[in-house]
N, C-alpha and C positions, 0 to 999 in steps of 0.2 A: 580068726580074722574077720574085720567085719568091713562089708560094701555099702558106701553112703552112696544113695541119689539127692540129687537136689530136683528142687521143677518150682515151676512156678515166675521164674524172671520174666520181663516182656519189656518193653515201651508204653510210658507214659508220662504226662504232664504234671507240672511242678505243682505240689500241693494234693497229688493224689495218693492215692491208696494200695500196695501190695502186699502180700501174702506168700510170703516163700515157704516150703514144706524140703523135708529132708529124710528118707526113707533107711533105715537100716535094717541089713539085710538079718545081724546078729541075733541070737532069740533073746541074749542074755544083756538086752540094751538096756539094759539097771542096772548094769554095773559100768557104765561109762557117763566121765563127764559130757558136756557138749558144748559147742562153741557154734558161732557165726564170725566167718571172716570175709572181709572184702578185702581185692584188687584193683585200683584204680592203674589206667593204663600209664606206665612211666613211674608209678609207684609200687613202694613195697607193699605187701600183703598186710591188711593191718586188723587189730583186734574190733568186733564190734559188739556182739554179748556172750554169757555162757551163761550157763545152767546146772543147779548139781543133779543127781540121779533121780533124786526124787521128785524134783521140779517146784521146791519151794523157795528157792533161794537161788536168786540172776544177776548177773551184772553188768552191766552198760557201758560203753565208751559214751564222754559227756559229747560228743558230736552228734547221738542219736537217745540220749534219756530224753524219756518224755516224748518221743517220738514212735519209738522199734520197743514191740514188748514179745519174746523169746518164751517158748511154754514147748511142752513135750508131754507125748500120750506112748506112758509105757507098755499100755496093753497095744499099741497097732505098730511102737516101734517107730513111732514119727518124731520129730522135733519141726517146730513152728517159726519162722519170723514173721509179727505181720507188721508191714511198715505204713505210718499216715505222715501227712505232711511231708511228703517227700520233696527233694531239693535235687536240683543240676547236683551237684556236689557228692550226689549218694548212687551217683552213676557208677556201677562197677560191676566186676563178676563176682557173684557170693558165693564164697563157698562152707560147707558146713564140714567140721571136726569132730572127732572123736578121739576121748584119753581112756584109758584102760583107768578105773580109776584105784585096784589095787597093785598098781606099780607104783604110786606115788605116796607120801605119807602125808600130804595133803589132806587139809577136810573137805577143800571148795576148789573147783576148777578155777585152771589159769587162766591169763591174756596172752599169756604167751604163743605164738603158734607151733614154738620148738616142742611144747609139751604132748601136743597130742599127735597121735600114735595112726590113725586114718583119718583119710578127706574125701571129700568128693571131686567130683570134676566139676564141680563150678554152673553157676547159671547167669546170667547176663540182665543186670537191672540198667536200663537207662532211663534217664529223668530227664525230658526235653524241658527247656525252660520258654 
């Protein structure tokens, strides 16, 4: 079983810069896909990127391509969101996921959030406009 931290959410203004990190605690984090999700308050939990194992191949919800680029360092066990150009809009709790990824016959992680298997507890980005 593996423990996700998230860190890195704060307060800031529209058009700025953050950097969310996501800590797993698993040795064997090359063998899970990985995802980025947000919460907006009043809404469902909705997809924002993943990543497959090896970290060559992401994909993006079009509300943040071009924006949020998702990257993971298999030696420390980390997975990355850094976010520019950020918007009121992208205010929420992120939380990062994890898929086992030989349960599935899958080649590429999901959007889904029913597919993956641990989460974190979430970190809190707000975007003051």
């Amino acid at each position: 079983q593996v423990q996700l931290v998230e860190s890195g959410g704060g307060l800031v203004q529209a058009g700025d810069s953050l950097r969310l990190s996501c800590t797993a605690s698993e040795g064997s984090f090359t063998n899970y896909y990985m995802a980025w999700f947000r919460q907006a308050p009043g809404k469902e939990r909705e997809f924002v990127a993943n990543i497959n194992y090896g970290g060559g191949v992401s994909d993006y919800a079009d509300s943040v391509k071009g924006r949020f680029t998702i990257s993971r360092d298999n030696t420390k066990n980390t997975m990355s969101l850094q976010m520019n150009s950020l918007k009121p809009e992208d205010t929420a709790v992120y939380y990062c996921a994890a898929e086992w990824m030989f349960g599935t016959t899958r080649r590429q992680p999901s959007r889904r959030r029913d597919e993956y298997d641990y989460w974190g507890q979430g970190t809190q980005v707000t975007v003051s406009s």
